[in-house]
LOTI-793465 format. One line per 8 residues: number of its first residue (from 1); their letters; for each residue z, x, y of N, C-alpha, C. Coordinates in steps of 0.001 Angstrom, whole numbers, padded with zeros to 6 digits, always signed. Example, Ala and Ser with C-alpha at 12.3 -4.5 7.8 and 13.67 -1.06 7.14 Angstrom:
BEGIN
1 = as = +007800 +013190 -005690 +007800 +012300 -004500 +007800 +013200 -003300 ~ +007080 +012850 -002250 +007140 +013670 -001060 +007870 +012900 +000030
This chain:
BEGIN
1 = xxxxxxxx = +017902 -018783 +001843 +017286 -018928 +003156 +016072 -018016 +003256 ~ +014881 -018600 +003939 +013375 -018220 +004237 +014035 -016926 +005241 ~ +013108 -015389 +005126 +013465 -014595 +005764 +012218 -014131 +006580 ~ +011809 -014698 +008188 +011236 -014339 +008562 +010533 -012986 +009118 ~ +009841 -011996 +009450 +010236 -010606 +010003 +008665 -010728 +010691 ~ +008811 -009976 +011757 +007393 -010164 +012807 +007358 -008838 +013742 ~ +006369 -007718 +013324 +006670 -007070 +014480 +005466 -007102 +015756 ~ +006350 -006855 +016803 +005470 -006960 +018088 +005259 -005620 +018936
9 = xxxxxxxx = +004883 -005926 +019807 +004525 -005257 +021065 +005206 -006258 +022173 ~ +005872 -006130 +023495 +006658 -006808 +024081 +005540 -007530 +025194 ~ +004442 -007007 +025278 +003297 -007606 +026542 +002121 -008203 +025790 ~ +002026 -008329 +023919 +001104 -008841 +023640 +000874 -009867 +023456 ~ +000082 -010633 +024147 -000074 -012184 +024264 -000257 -013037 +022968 ~ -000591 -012155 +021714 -000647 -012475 +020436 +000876 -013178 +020079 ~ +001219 -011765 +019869 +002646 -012079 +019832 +003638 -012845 +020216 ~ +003647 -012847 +021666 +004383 -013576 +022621 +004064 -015718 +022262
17 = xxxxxxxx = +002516 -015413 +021758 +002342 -016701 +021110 +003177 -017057 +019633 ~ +002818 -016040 +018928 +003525 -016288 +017450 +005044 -016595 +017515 ~ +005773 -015835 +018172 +007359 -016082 +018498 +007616 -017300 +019226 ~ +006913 -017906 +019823 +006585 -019461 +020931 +006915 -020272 +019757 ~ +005748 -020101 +018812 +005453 -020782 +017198 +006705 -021249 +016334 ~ +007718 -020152 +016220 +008228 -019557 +015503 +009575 -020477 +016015 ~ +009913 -020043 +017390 +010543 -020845 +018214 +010894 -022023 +018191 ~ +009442 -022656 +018465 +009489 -024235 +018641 +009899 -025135 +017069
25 = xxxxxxxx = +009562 -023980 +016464 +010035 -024964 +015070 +011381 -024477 +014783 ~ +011952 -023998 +015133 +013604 -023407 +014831 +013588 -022443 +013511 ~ +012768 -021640 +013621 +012896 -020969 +012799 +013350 -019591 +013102 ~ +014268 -018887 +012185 +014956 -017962 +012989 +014265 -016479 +012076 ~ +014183 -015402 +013312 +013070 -014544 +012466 +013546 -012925 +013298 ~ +013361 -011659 +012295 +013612 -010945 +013005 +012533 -010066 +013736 ~ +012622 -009963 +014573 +011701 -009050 +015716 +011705 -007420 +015475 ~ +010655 -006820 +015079 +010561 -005310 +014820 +009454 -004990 +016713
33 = xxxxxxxx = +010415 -004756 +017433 +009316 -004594 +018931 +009122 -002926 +018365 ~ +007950 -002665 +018471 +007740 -001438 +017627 +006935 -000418 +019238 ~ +007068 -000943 +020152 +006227 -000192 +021771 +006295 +000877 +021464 ~ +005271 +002051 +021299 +005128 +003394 +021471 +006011 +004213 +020176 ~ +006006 +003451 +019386 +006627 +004050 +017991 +005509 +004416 +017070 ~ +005097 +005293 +016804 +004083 +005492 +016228 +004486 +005227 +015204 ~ +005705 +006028 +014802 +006569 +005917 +013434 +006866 +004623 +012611 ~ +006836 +003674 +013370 +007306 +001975 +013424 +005770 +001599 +012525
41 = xxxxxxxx = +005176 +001942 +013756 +003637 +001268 +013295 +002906 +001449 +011761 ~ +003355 +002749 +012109 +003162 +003523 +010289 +003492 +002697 +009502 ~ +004893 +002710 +009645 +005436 +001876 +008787 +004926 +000377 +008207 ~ +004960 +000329 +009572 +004413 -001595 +009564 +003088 -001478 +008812 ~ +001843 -001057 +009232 +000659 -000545 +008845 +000764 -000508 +007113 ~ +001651 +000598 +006669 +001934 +000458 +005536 +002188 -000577 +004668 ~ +003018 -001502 +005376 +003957 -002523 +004520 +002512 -003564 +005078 ~ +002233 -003293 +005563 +000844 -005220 +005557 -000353 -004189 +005209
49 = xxxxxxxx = -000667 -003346 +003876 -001828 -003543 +003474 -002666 -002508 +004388 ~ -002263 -001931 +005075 -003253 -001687 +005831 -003509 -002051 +007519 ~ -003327 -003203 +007412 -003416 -003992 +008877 -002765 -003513 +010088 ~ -003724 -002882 +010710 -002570 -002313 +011893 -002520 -003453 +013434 ~ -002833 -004541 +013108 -003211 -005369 +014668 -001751 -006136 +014420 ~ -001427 -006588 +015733 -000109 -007039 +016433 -000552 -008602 +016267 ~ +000282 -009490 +016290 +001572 -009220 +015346 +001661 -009097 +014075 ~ +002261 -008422 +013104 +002377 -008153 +011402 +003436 -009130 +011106
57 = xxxxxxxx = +003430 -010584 +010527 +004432 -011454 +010168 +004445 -011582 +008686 ~ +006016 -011530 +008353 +006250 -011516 +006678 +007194 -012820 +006486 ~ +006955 -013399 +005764 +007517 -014450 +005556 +008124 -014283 +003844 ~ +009451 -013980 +003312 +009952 -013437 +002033 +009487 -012415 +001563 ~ +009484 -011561 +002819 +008720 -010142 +002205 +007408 -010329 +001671 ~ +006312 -011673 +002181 +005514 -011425 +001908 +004296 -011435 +003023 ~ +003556 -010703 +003337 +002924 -010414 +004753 +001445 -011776 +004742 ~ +001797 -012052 +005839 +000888 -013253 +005767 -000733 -013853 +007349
65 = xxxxxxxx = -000397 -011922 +007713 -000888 -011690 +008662 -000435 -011753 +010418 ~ -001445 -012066 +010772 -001161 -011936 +012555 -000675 -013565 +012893 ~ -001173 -013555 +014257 -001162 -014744 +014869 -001592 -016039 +014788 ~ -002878 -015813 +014199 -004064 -016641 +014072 -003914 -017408 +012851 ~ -003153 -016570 +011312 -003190 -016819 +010453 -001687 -018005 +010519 ~ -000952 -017371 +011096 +000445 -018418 +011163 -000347 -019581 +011676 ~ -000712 -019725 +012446 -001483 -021092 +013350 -002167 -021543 +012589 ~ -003008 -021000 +011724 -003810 -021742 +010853 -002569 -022389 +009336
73 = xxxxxxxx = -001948 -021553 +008947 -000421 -021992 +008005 -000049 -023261 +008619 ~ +000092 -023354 +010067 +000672 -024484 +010967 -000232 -025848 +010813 ~ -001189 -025412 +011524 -002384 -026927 +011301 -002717 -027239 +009967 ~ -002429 -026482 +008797 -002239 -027374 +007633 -001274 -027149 +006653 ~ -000459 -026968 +007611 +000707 -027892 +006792 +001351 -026860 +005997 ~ +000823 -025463 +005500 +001362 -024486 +004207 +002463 -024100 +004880 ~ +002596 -023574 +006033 +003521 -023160 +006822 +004697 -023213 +006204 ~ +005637 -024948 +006597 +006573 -025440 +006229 +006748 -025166 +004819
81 = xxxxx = +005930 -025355 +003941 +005443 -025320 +002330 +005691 -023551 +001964 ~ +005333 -022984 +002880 +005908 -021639 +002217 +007377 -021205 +002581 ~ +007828 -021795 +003728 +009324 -021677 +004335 +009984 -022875 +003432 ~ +009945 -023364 +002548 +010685 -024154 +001777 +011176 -023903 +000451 ~ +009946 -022846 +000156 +009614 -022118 -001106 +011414 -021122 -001632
């Protein structure tokens, strides 16, 4: 089984979109809400490369960016193609 992991912020509209995403296709994923954790962020920051912008989504432990990038995975199609993998 595909192991989703996504961390957020609980008011970021990024986010709150990506989990909508995530949602509507039944895909089941775990939530790192990282609010005012600096420590979290580090972390996260660390594990995507660098990237510190909300949301950080890993799909098999492999980081595949924010929001924008899942949506773009979505409108063609890799999405499903990497959750099958």
């Amino acid at each position: 089984m595909n192991k989703v992991e996504i961390y957020t912020w609980a008011y970021c509209p990024f986010c709150i979109r990506a989990k909508a995403l995530l949602t509507k296709k039944g895909i089941p994923y775990t939530e790192y809400a990282i609010d005012g954790d600096q420590d979290a962020r580090n972390a996260m920051t660390l594990r995507a490369d660098g990237r510190t912008t909300l949301p950080q989504i890993f799909i098999n432990q492999q980081g595949i960016g924010g929001c924008s990038e899942l949506y773009e995975l979505e409108e063609t199609q890799q999405l499903d193609e990497l959750l099958s993998t």
